[in-house]
C-alpha positions, -999 to +999 in steps of 0.1 A: +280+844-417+258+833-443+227+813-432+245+783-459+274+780-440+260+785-409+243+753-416+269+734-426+286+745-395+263+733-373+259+701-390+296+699-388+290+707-349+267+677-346+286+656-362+319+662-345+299+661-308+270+637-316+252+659-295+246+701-291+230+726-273+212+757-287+231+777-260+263+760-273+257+767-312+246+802-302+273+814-290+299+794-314+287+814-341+274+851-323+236+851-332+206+844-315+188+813-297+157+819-323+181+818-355+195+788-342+161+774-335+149+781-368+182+764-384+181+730-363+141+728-374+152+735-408+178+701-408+161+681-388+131+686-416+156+677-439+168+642-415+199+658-417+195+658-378+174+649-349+161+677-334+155+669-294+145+695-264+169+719-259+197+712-292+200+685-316+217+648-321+232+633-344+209+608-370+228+578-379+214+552-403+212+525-376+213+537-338+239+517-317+216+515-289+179+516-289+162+541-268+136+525-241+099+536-248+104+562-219+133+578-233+115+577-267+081+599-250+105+627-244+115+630-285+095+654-304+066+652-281+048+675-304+048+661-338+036+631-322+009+642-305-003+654-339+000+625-357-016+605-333-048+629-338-048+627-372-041+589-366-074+587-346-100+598-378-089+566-396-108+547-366-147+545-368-171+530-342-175+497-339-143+484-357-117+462-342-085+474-346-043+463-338-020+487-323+014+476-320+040+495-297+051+529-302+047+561-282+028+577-313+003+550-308-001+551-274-010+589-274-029+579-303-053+553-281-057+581-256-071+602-277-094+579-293-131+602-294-155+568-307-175+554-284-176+516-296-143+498-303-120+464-299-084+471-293-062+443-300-028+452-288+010+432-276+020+465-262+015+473-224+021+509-229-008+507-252-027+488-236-023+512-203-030+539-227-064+525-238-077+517-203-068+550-191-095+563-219-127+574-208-146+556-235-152+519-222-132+498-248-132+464-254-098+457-250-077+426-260-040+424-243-019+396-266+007+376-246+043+357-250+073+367-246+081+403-231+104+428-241+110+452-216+132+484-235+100+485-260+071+471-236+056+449-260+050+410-258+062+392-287+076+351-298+054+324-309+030+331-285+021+363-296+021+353-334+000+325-329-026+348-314-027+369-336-025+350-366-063+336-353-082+374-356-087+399-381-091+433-377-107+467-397-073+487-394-038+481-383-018+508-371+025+500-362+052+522-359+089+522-368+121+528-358+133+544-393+116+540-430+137+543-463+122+542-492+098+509-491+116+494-459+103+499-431+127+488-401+130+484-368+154+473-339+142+435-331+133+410-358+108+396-334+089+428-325+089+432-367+074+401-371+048+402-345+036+439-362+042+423-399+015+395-384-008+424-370-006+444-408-012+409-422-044+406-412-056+439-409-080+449-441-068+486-440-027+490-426-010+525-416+021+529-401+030+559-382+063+579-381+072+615-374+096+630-405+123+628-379+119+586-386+122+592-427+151+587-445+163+564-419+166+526-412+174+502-385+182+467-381+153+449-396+131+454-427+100+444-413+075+451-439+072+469-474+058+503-478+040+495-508+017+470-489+002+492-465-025+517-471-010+551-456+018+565-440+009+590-413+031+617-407+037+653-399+027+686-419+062+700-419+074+673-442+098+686-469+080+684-501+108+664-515+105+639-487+067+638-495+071+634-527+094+606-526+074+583-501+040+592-520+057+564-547+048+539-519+018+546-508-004+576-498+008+602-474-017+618-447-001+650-437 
């Protein structure tokens, strides 16, 4: 079988199952676990599908149910962990900074190497992350209203807060960006990060290529207003070269 239609049989696969194994493709079409390997990293690059431990899901352009932050640690552990390094040289000493919730951003905050720093955060996850670092951080937990499937604390409360600071750098994630829009699941958790980025002089959003190409329910902010998207090497050049329109890409 030609590697071309072995593709487009196993996105047919994916799409018929939602869900697949590598031992399961493997032996539908008679080669080996590392050709199969090779082929779901090869769509999932694409965002043709999400590429998880062990096989690959289905992408859909809005996911029926959002994953909790837990289940979301377990997705493409990797790429995250390298983003969230190269996350961590936009921070200098002595700046206050926003993190809103997101796994990236919590391994981000662990990994933090400066010595002086405010962290201003509605995320528990984050903020958990932060005080687990060995470098004594001054550390700034935002209240209101808690969400528990994403751990962060958003509502009027939260918003009022923050709309009172400002901050050096701003760092959210998303559930999906396409084109310009950058989404996610809860229009309240949007607005709380869209109040963070607000008042933040420098903004960055952070999403692995698995999260391109993709939207969810709510348009929370616009691309073109923040100052970089951080994101994985192994984006497609096409891919790169479409969200370098909006902003600049740090790969």
């Amino acid at each position: 079988m030609l590697k071309s239609e072995r593709l487009k049989t196993i996105l047919q696969v994916v799409s018929a199952q939602k869900f697949v194994t590598v031992d399961e493709l493997a032996k539908a079409l008679q080669v080996s676990d590392m050709t199969i390997r090779r082929d779901l990293n090869e769509l999932h690059k694409s965002g043709k599908i999400l590429r998880i431990h062990g096989g690959a899901q289905l992408v859909s352009d809005q996911s029926k149910t959002e994953k909790s932050y837990r289940q979301k640690r377990e997705i493409n552990s990797k790429e995250k962990l390298e983003i969230a390094k190269r996350a961590c040289n936009l921070v200098h000493e002595n700046e206050s900074i926003y993190v809103g919730p997101g796994t990236t951003l919590e391994l981000m905050v662990a990994n933090l190497k400066v010595k002086h720093l405010r962290i201003v955060t509605n995320s528990l996850p984050v903020f958990e992350a932060a005080r687990t670092n060995m470098n004594d951080y001054d550390l700034i937990m935002i209240g209101g209203s808690y969400r528990r499937i994403s751990g962060a604390f958003l509502g009027a409360l939260a918003n009022n807060e923050l709309a009172t600071m400002s901050f050096s750098v701003g760092f959210v994630g998303v559930n999906g960006i396409k084109d310009y829009a950058m989404t996610t699941a809860s229009l309240e958790e949007g607005q709380t990060e869209g109040i963070g980025l607000d008042h933040s002089q420098l903004k960055f959003v952070v999403a692995d290529y698995s999260k391109l190409n993709h939207s969810d329910f709510h348009q929370f902010y616009d691309l073109r207003d923040v100052d970089g998207l951080i994101t994985n090497h192994e984006i497609a050049p096409n891919v790169e070269q479409n969200y370098s329109q909006f902003t600049t890409v740090y790969k």
